[in-house]
N, C-alpha and C positions, 0 to 999 in steps of 0.2 A: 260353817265359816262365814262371817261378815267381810264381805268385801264391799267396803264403801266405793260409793262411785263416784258420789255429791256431797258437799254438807254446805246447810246455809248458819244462819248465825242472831239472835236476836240482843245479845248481850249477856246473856246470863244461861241462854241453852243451845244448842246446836242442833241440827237434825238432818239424818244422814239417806239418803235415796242408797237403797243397794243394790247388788246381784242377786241378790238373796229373794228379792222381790218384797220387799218393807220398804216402809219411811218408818225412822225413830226418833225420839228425839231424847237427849242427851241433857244431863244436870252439866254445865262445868266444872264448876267448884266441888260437884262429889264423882265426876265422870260415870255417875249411876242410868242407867236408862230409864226414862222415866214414862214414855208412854210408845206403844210400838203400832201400828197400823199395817195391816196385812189385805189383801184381797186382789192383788195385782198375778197378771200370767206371766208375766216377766218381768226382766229387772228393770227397776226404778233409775231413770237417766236424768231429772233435774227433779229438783226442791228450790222453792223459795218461800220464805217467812212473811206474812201480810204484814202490813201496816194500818195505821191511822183507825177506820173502823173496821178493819179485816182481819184487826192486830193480835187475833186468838185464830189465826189460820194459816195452813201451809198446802201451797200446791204445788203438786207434782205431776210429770210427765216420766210416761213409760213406755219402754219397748212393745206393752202391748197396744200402742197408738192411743192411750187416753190419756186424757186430763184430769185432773180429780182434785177436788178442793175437799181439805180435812179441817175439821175442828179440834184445836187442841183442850180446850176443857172438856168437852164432852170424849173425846179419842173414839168418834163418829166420821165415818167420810158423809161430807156433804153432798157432793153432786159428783156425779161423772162426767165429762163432756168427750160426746164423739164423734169421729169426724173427719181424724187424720187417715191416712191409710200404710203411713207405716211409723216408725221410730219417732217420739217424742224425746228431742233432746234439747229444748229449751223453753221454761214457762216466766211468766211476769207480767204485775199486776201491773194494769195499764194507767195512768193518772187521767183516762176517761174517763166520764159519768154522763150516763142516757138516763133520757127522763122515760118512765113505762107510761100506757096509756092509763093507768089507775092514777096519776101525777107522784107517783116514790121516784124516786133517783137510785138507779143502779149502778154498782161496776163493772168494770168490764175488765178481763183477763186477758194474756195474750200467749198463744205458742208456738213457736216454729219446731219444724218436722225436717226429717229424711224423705216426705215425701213432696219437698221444694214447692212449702206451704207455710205463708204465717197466717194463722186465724184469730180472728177476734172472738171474744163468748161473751154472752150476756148473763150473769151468774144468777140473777132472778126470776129471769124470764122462764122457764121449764129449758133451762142448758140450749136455749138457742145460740147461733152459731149467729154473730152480726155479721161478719165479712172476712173474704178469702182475699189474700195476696201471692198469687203463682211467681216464685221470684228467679226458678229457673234453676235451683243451684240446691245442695244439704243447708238446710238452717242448723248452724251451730249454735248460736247463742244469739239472743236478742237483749237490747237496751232503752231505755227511754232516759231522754236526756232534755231537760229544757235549756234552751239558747237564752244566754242573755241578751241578745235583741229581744225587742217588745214588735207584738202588731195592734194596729187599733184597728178593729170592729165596730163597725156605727160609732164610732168616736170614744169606744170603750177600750180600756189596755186590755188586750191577752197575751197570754204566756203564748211562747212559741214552742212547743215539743217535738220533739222527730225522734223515729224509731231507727234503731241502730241494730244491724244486725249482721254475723259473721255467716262466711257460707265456708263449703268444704272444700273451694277451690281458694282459699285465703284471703279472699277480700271482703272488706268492711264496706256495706253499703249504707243509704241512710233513703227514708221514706217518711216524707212528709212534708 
């Protein structure tokens, strides 16, 4: 039995984190499954669809505390990331980019935990871990949102970003 738990969405497929301990993902137009991804110890508690150049990949967070970034044309998991120490219930792609010391530019993912932890990952770097946020509370769910205020840097516009994130006592806080 498929008991979904999650599903995200790209337009034209859907892909579902389950109990079952899968990510799938799903045609709409023929609601056929079209590729299934297995290897997890327990069930599968978020999925998100990449974007921009990420936009062939979906990452999930699981009860067995990891992160895991998948390829959908290949129907390869890409990396593991670990770290958390207990229930992964919220992943997403961060609109950071670090520069490595080789000079490429990387992404960076983000997840919050049951173990009242949001982490950063560097998806390049051999699954290093950039930074820990102890936030005291369950991370439900996490968000990146940019503010329509601007900041100038050395007299340069930037975007403003702040991270958005639910805990399990009901409040929304925000960090950044």
């Amino acid at each position: 039995m498929n008991n979904i738990g999650v599903i995200g969405g790209n337009g034209y497929s859907i892909c579902s984190g389950s109990f079952d301990k899968t990510v799938r993902i799903w045609d709409i137009e023929t609601t056929k499954q079209v590729s299934l991804f297995k290897g997890y110890e327990y069930s599968v508690r978020s999925v998100k669809y990449g974007s921009n150049e990420l936009l062939n990949t979906i990452l999930s967070g699981s009860a067995d505390n990891s992160v895991r970034l998948l390829d959908i044309r290949s129907g390869q998991q890409i990396q593991v990331f670990n770290g958390h120490t207990d229930t992964v219930l919220s992943v997403e792609y961060s609109p950071f980019v670090i520069e490595n010391s080789i000079g490429d530019n990387s992404n960076v993912i983000c997840s919050g935990s049951e173990d009242n932890t949001i982490r950063f990952w560097d998806i390049r770097s051999n699954k290093s871990q950039l930074y820990v946020i102890e936030v005291g509370n369950v991370v439900s769910c996490i968000k990146f949102i940019e503010l329509k205020k601007r900041l100038y840097v050395n007299k340069k516009k930037s975007n403003c970003v702040n991270l958005f994130y639910g805990s399990k006592n009901g409040l929304i806080r925000v960090w950044g």
